[in-house]
Each structure stands twice: as C-alpha cells, then as structure tokens.
PAGU-158118 format. One line per field, with one value per residue (C-alpha): y, z, x. Coordinates in pm, whole numbers, always signed. Example, Ala and Ser with C-alpha at 12.3 -4.5 7.8 and 13.67 -1.06 7.14 Angstrom:
// PAGU-158118
v <- [-450,-106]
w <- [+780,+714]
u <- [+1230,+1367]
// end
This chain:
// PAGU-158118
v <- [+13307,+13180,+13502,+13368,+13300,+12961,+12824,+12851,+12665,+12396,+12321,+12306,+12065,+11832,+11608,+11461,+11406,+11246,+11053,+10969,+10802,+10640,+10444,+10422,+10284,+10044,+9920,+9858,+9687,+9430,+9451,+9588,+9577,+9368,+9526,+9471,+9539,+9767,+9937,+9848,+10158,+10063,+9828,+9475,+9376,+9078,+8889,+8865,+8816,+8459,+8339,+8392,+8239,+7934,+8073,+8011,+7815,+7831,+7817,+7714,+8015,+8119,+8356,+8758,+8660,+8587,+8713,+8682,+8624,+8741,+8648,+8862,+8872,+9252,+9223,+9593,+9651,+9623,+9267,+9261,+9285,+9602,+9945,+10182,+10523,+10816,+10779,+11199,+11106,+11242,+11191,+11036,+11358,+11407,+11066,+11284,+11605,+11887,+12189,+12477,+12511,+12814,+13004,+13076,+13223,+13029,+12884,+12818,+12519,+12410,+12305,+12200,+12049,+12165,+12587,+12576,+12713,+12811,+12865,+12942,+12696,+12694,+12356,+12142,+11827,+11561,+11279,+11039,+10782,+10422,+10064,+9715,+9551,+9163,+8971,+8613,+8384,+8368,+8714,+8686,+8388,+8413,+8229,+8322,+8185,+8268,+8300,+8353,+7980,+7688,+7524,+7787,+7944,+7972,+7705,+7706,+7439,+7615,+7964,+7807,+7663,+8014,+8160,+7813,+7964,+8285,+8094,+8356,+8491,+8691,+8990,+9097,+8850,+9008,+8875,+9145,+9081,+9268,+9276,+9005,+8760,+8901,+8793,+8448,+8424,+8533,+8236,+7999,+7733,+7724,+7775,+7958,+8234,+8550,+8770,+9074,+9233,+9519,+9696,+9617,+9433,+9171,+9258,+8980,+9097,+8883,+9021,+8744,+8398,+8192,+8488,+8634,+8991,+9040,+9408,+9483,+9672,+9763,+9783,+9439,+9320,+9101,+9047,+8900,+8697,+8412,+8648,+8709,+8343]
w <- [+11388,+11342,+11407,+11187,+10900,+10759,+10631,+10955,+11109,+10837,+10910,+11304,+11309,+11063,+11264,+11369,+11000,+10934,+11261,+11069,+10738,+10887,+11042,+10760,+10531,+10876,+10816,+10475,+10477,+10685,+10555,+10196,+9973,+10185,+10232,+10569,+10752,+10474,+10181,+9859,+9696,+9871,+9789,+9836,+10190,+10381,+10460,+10032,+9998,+10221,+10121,+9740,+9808,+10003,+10346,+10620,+10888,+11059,+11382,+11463,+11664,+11587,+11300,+11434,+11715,+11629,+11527,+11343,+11403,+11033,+11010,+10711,+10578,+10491,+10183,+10058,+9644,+9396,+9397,+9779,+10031,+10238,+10198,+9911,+9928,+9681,+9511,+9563,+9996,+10205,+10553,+10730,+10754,+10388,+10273,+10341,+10143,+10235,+10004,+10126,+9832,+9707,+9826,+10155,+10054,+10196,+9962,+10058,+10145,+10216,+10583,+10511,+10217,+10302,+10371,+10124,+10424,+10361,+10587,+10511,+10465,+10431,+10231,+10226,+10094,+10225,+10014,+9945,+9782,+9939,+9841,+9984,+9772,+9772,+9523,+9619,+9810,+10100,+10222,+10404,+10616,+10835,+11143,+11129,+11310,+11685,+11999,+12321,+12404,+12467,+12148,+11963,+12115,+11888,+11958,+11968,+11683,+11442,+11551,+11404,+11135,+11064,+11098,+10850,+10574,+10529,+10586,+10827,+10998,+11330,+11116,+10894,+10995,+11225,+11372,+11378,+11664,+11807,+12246,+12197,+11998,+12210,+12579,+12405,+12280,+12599,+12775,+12589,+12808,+12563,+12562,+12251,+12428,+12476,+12798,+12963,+13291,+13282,+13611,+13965,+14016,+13753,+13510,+13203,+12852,+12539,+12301,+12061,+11980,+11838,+11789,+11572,+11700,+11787,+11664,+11861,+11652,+11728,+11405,+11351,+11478,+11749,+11580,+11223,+11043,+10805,+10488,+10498,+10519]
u <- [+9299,+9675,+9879,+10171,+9925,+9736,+9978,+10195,+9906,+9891,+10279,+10208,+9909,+10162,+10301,+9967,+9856,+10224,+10182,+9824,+9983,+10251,+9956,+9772,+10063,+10149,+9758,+9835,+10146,+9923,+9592,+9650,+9369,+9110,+8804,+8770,+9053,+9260,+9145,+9061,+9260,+9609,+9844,+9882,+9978,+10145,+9832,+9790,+10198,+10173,+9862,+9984,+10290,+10121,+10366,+10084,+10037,+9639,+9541,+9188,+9050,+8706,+8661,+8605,+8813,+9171,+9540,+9812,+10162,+10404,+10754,+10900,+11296,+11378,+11620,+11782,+11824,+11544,+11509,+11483,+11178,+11059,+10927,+10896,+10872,+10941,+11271,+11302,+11241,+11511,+11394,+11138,+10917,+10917,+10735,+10413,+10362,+10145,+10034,+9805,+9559,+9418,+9655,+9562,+9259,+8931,+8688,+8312,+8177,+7838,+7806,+7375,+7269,+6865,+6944,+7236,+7440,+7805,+8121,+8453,+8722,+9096,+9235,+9563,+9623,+9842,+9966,+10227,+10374,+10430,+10408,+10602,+10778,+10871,+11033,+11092,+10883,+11097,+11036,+10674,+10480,+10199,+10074,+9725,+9334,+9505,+9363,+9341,+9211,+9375,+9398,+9416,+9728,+10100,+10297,+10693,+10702,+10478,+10682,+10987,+10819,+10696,+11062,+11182,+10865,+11114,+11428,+11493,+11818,+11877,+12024,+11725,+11405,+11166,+10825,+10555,+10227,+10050,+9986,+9783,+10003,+10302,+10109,+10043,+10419,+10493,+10341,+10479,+10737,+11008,+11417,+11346,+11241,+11480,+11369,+11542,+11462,+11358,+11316,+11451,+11070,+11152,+10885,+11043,+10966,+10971,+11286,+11326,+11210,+11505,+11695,+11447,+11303,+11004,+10800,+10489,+10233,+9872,+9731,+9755,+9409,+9232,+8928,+9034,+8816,+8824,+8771,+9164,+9236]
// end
C-alpha cells in the first residue's frame, strides 16, 4: 500500500520509466527499424539514414563483433536534422506521458493460464511521441565493421573522411561511439586528437577529434553484425 494513493505511486516510480524511453528512443535513433538491434515498430534510425544516402565508410571486422563510429550535423528549423518530439512538449520530462487507467480502481488479471488464477492489478500507460528527422544528405555518415583488432581499428584518415561525409563544423557536428569506439579513437597517434587532463594523476580523455565532439553512448553496440550493413 501507497499511503498517498496509486496514483501518487505511479508519479514516484516515473522517473525510472522516463529514464526507460529516453533509452529506448536513444536505441532507435541508432538502430531504428532493424530487427535486430531496434524495433521494427519505431522509426527509421541513423544506421538506415547513411546507408540510404550512400554516407559509409566499412571497416573489415568480423560480423557479431564490431562497432560503429556516426558523425551527424544537427541543423534547427523544419528542413534541418535532429530530434522530434511533440509540438505541445515543454520540458524534457513531458516528452513521456503517463495516465493511471481505470481510475485507480484495480482490474483483474489472470496471473495462470491452467487454474484461471486472478490478482489484482492497478494500470498506467506511458507513451510518447518521437521521431528524427533529416532532410539533406549531409546530415548523417557512418564508420561502421570496427574492431578491436588490428586491421580493423578507425583510422584518423577515414575519421575525417567521416567528418568530410556530413561536411561537418565544430559548432553543430558531433561524433557519437560508444566505450569501445572511444578506447580505439583513443589510441589512435594523431594531432587530430583533442585531450584534457583530468585529474592531478594525468588520466587524458579524448574531447574532440578535429574539433569535432565526441558523445559517448552505450546503446550503440559491440556486437553488430553485417545485417545493418
């Protein structure tokens, strides 16, 4: 029992179900409809944005086993590039809705389809509204097929190659990687490299790459395989 009611308990447990579809939509703006690694009901994603546009560069790293590196040119107005969300959004926290169904009173449902057995259950649904937009074919590239061997690691040429696919600039181009890409970036012997020290032990972390920023995020996958190439 929630002393301040169910649907006081609905609103507390929120933030871990928003925290939940920002990661889904951050899968899909990756992964989009692929069957694999997104889902077929979202939207289209970067991986389909470069490969329709012919923006990729391939690595030769063994399928189920590699990364990929996505260099993308965020562009505001309605012929630009980036994120759409529900033209009634104000905030961050409202691009997820929640509404306690019912209301507030539980509904049955059956916890074992052989007895027919029955429990209680109180219901709210969570949805929203979110797609990514791009409108020319200078907005998204990928650097994809990397990995953690030595010929199949990025190299700085095909980097700025990557950053050239976009035409990108230091104000609104970012590359997205995940730890993975990011260690092999990392490694890389090049002045193109931007580093800042961090701590009084020296630990160096990778910034930029020729001025272009570099976004670390997990759900882009180690283990991709050629059905997205």
């Amino acid at each position: 029992n929630w002393k301040a009611g169910k649907a006081a308990y609905f609103d507390a447990q929120r933030p871990s179900y928003l925290e939940a579809y920002g990661q889904k939509v951050s899968n899909l703006v990756f992964y989009g409809d692929d069957a694999t690694f997104g889902d077929v009901a979202g939207f289209r994603g970067l991986h389909q944005f470069a490969k329709a546009y012919g923006n990729e560069i391939a690595g030769s790293g063994t399928s189920g086993s590699t990364t990929t590196i996505f260099a993308v040119k965020f562009r505001s107005g309605v012929n630009g590039c980036g994120m759409l969300f529900d033209n009634q959004v104000m905030g961050g926290a409202d691009i997820m809705k929640s509404t306690v169904l019912n209301p507030n009173i539980p509904v049955l449902e059956v916890t074992n389809t052989t007895g027919n057995q029955k429990k209680e259950v109180y219901q709210v649904v969570h949805k929203g509204t979110s797609s990514f937009l791009t409108t020319s074919t200078y907005d998204v590239a990928r650097y994809h097929s990397l990995q953690d061997d030595t010929s199949d690691r990025p190299t700085a040429r095909n980097l700025n190659a990557l950053i050239d696919l976009v035409r990108g600039e230091s104000s609104n181009t970012f590359l997205f990687m995940n730890r993975l890409g990011r260690r092999l970036v990392n490694d890389l012997k090049t002045t193109d490299l931007q580093t800042n020290v961090m701590d009084t032990d020296y630990n160096i972390v990778v910034d930029m790459f020729n001025g272009i920023r570099i976004i670390l995020d997990d759900n882009i996958s180690s283990v991709e395989t050629d059905a997205l190439d």
